[in-house]
C-alpha positions in Angstrom: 8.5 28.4 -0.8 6.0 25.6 -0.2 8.3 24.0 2.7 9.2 27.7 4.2 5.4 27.8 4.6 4.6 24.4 5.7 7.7 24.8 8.3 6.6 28.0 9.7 2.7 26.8 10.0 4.4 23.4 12.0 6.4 25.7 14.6 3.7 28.2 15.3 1.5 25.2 16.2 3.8 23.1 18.0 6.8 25.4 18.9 8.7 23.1 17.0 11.1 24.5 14.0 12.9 21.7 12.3 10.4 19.1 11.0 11.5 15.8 8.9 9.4 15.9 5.6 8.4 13.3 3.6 6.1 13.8 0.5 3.0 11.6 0.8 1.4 10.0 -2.5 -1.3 12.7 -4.1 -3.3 9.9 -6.1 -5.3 12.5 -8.6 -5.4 15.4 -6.6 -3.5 18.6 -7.6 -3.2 19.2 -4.1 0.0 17.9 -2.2 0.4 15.8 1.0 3.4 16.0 3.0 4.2 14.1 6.4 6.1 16.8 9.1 7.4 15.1 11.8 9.6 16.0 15.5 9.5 13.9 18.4 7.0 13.3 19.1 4.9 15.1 16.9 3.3 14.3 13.8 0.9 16.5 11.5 0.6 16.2 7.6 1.2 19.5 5.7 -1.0 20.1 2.5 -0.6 22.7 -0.3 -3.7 22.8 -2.9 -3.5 25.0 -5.7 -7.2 25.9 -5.2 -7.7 28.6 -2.2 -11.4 28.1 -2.6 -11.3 24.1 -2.8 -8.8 24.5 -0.1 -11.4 26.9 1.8 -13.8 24.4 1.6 -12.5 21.4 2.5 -10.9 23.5 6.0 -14.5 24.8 7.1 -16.1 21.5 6.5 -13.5 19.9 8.6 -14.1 22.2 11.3 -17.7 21.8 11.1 -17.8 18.2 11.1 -15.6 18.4 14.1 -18.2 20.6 15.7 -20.4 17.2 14.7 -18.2 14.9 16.4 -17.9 13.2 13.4 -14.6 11.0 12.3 -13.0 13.4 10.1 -9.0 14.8 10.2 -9.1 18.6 12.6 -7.5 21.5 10.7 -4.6 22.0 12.9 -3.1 25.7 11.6 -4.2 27.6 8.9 -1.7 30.2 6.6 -3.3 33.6 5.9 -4.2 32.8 2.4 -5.6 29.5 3.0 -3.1 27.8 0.0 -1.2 25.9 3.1 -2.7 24.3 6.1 -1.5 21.4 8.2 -4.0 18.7 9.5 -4.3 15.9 12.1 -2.0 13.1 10.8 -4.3 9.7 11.0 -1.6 7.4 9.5 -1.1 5.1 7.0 -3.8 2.8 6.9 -6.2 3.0 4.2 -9.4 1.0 4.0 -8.7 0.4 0.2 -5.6 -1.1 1.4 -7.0 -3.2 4.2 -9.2 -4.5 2.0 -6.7 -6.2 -1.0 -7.0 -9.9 -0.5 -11.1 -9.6 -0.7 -10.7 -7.1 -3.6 -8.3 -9.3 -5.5 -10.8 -12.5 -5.1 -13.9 -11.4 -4.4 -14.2 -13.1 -1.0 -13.8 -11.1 1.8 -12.9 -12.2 5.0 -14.9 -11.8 8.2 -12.9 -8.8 9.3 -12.8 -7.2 6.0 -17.0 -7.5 5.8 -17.0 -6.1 9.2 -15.1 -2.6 8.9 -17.1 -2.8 5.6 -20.5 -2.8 7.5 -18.9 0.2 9.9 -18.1 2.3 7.5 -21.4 2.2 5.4 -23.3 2.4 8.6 -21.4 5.7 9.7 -22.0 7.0 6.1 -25.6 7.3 6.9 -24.3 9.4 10.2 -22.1 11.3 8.2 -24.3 12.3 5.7 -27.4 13.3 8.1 -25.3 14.8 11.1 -22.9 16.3 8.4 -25.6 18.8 7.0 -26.9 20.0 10.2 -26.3 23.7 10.2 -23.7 23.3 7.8 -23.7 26.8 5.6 -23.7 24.9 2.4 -22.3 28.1 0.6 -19.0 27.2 1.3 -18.9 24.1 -0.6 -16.8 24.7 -4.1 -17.5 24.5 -6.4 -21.4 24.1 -5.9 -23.5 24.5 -3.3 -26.0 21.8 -4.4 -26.3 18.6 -6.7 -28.3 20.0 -9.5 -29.3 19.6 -13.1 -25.8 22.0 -14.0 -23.8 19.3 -11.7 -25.4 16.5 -13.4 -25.1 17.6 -16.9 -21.7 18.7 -16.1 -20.7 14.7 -15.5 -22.5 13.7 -18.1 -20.6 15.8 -20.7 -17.3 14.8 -18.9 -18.2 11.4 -20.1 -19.5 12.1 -23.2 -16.5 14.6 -24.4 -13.5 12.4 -22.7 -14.7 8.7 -22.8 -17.1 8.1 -25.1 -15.6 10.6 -28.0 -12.2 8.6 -27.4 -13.8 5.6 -28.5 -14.1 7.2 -32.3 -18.2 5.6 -32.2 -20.9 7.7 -33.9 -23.5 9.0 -32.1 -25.9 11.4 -32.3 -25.6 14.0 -29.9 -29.3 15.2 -29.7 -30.5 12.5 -29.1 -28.3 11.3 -26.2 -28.7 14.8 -24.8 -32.8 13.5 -24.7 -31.9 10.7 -22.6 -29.4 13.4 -20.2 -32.2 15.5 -19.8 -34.4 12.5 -18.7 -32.0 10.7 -16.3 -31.1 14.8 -14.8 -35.0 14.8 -14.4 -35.3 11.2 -12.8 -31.7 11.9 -10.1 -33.3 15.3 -8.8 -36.6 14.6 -8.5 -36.8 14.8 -4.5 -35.6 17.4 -2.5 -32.0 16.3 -0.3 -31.0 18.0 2.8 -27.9 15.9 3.1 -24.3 16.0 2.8 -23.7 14.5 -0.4 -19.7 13.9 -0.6 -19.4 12.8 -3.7 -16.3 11.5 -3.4 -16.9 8.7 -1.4 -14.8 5.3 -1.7 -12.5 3.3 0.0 -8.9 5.1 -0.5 -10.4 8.4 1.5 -11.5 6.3 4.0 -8.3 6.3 6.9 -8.7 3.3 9.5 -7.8 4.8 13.3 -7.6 1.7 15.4 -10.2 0.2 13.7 -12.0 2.8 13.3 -12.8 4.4 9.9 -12.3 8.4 9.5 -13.0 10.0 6.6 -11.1 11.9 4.3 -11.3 14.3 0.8 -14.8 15.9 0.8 -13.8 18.9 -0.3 -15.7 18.3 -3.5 -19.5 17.8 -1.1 -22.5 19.5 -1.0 -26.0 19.3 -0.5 -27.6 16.0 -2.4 -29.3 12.9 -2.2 -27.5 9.8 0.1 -28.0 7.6 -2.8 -25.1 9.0 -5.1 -22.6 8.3 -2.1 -24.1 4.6 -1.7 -23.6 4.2 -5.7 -20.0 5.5 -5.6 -18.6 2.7 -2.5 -20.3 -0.3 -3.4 -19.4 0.3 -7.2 -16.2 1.4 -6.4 -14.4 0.4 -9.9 -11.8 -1.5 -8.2 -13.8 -2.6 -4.8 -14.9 -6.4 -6.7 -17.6 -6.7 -4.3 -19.5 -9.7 -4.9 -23.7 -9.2 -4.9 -25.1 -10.3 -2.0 -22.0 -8.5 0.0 -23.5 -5.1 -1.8 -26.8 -6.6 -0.6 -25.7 -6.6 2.6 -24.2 -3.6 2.8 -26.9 -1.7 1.9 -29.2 -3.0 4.1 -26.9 -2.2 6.6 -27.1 1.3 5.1 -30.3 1.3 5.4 -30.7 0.3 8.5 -28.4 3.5 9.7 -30.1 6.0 7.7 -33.4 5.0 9.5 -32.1 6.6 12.3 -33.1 9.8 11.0 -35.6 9.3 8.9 -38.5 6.5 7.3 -36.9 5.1 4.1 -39.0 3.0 1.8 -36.2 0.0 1.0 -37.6 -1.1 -2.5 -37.7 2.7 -3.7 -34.2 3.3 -2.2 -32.9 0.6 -4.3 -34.4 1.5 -7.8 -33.1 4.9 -7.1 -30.2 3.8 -6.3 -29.7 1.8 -9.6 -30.2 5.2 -11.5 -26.9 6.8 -9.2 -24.8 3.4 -9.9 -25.7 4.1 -13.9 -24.6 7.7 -13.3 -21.8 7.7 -11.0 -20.3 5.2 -13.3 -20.7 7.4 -16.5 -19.5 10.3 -14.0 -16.1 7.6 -13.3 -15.2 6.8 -16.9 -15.2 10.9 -17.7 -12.9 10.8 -15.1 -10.5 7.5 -16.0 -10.7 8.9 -19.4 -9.5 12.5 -18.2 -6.9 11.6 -16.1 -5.6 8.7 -18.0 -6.1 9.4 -22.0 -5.2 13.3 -21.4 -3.3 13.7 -18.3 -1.4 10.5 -19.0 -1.5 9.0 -15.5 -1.5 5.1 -15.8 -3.5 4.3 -12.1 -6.5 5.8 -14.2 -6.4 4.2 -17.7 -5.7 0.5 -16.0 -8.9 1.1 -13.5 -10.7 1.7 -17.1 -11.6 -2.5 -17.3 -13.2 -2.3 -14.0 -16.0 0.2 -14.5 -16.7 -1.3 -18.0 -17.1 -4.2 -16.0 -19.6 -2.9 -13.5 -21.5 -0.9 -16.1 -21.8 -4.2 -18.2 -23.4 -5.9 -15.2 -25.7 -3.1 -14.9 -26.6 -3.0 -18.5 -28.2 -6.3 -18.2 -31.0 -5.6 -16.3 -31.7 -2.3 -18.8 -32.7 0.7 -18.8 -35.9 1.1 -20.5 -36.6 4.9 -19.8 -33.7 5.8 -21.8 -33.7 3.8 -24.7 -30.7 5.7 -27.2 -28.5 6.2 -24.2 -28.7 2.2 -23.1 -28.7 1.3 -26.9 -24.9 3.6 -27.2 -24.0 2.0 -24.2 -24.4 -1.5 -25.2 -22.5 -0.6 -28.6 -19.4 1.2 -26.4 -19.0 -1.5 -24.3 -19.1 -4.6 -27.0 -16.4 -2.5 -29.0 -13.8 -4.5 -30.0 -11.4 -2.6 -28.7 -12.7 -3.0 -25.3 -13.0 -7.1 -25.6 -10.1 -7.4 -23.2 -11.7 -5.5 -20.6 -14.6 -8.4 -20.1 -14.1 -9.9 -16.8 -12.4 -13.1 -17.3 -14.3 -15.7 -14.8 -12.7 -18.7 -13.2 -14.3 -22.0 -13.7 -13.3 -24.8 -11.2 -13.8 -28.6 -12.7 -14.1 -31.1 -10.3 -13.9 -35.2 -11.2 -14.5 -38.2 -9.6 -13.0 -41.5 -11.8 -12.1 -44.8 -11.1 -8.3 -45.5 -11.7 -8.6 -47.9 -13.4 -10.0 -46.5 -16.1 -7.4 -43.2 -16.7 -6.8 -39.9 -14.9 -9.6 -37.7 -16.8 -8.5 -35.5 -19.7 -8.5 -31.9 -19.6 -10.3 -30.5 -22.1 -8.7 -26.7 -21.5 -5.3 -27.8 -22.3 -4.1 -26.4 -19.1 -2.6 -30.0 -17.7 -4.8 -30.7 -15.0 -4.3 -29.3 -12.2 -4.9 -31.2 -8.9 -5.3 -35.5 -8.7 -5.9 -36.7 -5.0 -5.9 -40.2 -4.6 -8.7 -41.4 -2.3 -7.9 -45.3 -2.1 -6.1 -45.0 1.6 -9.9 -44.6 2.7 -11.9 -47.3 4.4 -13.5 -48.5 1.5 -17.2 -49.3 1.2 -16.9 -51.3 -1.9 -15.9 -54.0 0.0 -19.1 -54.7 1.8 -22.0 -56.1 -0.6 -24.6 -53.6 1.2 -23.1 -50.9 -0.4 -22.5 -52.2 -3.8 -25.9 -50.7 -5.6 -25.3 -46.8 -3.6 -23.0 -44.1 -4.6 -20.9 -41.3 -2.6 -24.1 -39.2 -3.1 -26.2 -41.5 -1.0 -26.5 -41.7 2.8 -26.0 -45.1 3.7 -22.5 -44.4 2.3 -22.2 -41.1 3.5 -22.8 -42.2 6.7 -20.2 -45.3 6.7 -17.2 -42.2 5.1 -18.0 -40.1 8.0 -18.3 -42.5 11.3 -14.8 -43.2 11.5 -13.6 -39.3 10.5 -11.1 -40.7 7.5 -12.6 -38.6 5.2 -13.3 -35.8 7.1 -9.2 -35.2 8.3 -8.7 -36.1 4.4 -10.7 -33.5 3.0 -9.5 -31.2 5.7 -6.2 -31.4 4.5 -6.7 -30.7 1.1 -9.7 -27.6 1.5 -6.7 -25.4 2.7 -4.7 -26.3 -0.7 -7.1 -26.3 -3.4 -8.7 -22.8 -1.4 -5.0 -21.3 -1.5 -4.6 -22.6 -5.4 -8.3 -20.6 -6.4 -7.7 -17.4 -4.4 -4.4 -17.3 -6.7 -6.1 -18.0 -9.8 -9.1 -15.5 -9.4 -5.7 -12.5 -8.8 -4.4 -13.8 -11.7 -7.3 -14.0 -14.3 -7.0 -17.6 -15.0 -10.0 -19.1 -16.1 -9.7 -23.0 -15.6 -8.7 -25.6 -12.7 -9.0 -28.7 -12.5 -9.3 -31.2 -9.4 -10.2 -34.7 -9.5 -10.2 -37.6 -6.8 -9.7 -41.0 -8.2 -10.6 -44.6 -6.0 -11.1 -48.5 -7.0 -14.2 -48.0 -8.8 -15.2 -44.1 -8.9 -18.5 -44.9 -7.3 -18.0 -44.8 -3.4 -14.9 -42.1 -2.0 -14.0 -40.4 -4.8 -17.9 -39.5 -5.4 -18.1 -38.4 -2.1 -15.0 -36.6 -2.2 -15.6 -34.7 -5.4 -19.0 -33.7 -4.4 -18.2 -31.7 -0.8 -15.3 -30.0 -2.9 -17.4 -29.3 -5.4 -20.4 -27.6 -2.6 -16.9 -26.3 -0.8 -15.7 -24.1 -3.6 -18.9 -22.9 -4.8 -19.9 -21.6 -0.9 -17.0 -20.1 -0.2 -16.0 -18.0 -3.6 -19.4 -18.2 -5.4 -17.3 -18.8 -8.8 -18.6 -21.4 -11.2 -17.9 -25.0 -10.6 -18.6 -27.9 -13.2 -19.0 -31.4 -11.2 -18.6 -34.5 -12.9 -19.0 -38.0 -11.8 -17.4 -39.6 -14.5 -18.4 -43.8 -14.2 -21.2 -42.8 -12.7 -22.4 -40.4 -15.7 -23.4 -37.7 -13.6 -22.9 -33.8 -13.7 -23.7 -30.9 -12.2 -23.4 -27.1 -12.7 -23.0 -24.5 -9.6 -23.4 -21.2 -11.6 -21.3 -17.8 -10.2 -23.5 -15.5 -7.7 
């Protein structure tokens, strides 16, 4: 039946009657995807068991169009509205684009940039979206309100944090509800608030992102949107990238209207606390009752973010914050803390041993630095170090060390990037010379300044014969 329908809605709007189908993935949606292709043509085919979610995402989607705004066109409606077929944008999902920055935490020029495009047309989308739009035919609310926000709340409460067996007492928590309800609706929105918004609905078209899956919008405040794609549990976005990216936000949204940045931001901290709470209800849903792994091993990456968050407090609500800190610190959660890599880098004199590695882990990298010009050799050097710049002059005139350390950056950068996907919390990488006061010094430290700049992980620098060491902590 769902094919017959999908078929006939395919040949009424291209003339076209047999269509190859293949069944696209459905993520958590109860809705289903499917990809009808002839020829030429290509359109995808969706069947939702809701008519009135279904109603709602197809007269969004033509009144978004109506915006000029990057969203899929509704192609063909069937009578009832449980079948419709839609523009077919592809395959390429921002999520996707973005893995290698996602699985390390340092993204790429080209992944910050469509990153800074599609926050930027977030703010168009949410302004340009809600002009004129009849907001009565979002489902299954027309508006964020205190109902909405209590009904995320509970759906944390009743299937995340009553998983977790912990005692709590309800009344009090509900206090705190109340209080952060209060604190989210306190001004008035005339926005779209899409609620849904992260990187797997966001469809790259030539480069340029289109969004996807707001059937769930309505009207509400910009900053719940902002909270739910920056602290995206799985998007690993290091700080000053989300720093970034909201100024870019910011930026965009002052287009339309004046925006007062250090307000925007402690507002938007009180969306990241909720959206998170709103995320786990949902990972605990889908994965604890529905039984869908994707959900239950995304779990470790909202504790994650909502441990970060926790740090800074949340004074105002003082039982919820308190719970919070107990959930998260449950022992059966200790596995979920986001294991850190921590680089070690040595300079040593051979002479005197390779240096031991205290982690057990064997290590890792020795690069041998005695094919360099060495400045030992000259008695004009003999009271300076690799740290000082009569000698750091002398290693770079000739470019030795440069096309040395050039070699090995690609290496040791390739050897990190592998580590962080993995969770491996230790490397080692030394550079051994004659004495360990002159190359390897030099050596050490610029790998040392290296890996911290470009991955903003922790590195531990020690000058071993010269008794020196030096900490660059994680951003």
């Amino acid at each position: 039946m769902r094919m017959k329908e999908l078929v006939q809605l395919f040949k009424n709007y291209t003339g076209k009657s047999a269509p190859k189908i293949d069944p696209l993935p459905s993520s958590g949606s109860n809705r289903r995807y499917y990809r009808l292709r002839q020829d030429e043509v290509s359109v995808v085919g969706v069947y939702g068991q809701s008519k009135e979610e279904n109603h709602a995402f197809i007269e969004l989607s033509r009144h978004f169009h109506k915006q000029r705004l990057n969203t899929p066109r509704v192609l063909a409606v069937s009578g009832d509205e449980m079948f419709y077929i839609q523009e077919d944008l592809g395959d390429s999902v921002l999520f996707d684009a973005l893995k290698a920055g996602r699985l390390t935490g340092v993204f790429s020029t080209e992944e910050k940039e469509i990153l800074h495009k599609t926050i930027a047309l977030l703010a168009d989308f949410q302004v340009l979206g809600a002009k004129d739009l009849d907001f009565s035919v979002c489902y299954p609310q027309a508006e964020f309100n205190h109902r909405s926000v209590h009904w995320d709340l509970n759906y944390f409460k009743y299937n995340f944090l009553k998983t977790t067996g912990m005692e709590f007492q309800e009344d009090l928590l509900e206090n705190d509800f109340d209080k952060l309800s209060q604190h989210l609706l306190q001004d008035e929105s005339d926005t779209f608030l899409y609620r849904d918004f992260q990187s797997r609905n966001v469809m790259l078209v030539d480069g340029r992102p289109y969004f996807i899956d707001y059937q769930g919008g309505r009207k509400g405040p910009v900053h719940y949107d902002v909270a739910s794609f920056l602290w995206q549990a799985k998007a690993n976005f290091p700080d000053d990238l989300r720093d970034e990216l909201i100024k870019t936000y910011i930026a965009s949204l002052k287009k339309y209207r004046e925006v007062d940045e250090a307000e925007f931001i402690e507002k938007l901290r009180l969306f990241v606390l909720f959206r998170t709470l709103q995320v786990l209800g949902a990972y605990g849903f889908r994965g604890y009752f529905e039984k869908k792994p994707h959900f239950i091993q995304s779990i470790p990456f909202a504790l994650n973010n909502l441990r970060e968050l926790l740090k800074g407090g949340f004074d105002e609500y003082p039982y919820l914050t308190g719970m919070l800190n107990e959930m998260v610190g449950l022992k059966q959660f200790a596995d979920t803390q986001k294991r850190e890599l921590e680089v070690r880098v040595f300079s040593f004199a051979y002479k005197k041993g390779i240096p031991n590695d205290v982690s057990g882990n064997g290590g890792g990298y020795v690069f041998d630095c005695r094919a360099i010009n060495n400045p030992g050799k000259y008695e004009r050097f003999s009271h300076f170090t690799g740290l000082d710049e009569e000698v750091i002059k002398f290693l770079e005139e000739d470019g030795e060390m440069e096309l040395f350390l050039d070699n090995i950056y690609p290496l040791v950068d390739s050897h990190v990037k592998r580590y962080m996907e993995r969770n491996f919390t230790s490397l080692m990488v030394s550079f051994g010379c004659t004495g360990g006061q002159h190359r390897s010094v030099y050596a050490a430290q610029r790998m040392a300044e290296h890996i911290s700049k470009k991955f903003g992980i922790k590195v531990s620098l020690v000058h071993r014969e010269q008794n020196l060491e030096q900490e660059f902590r994680s951003r």
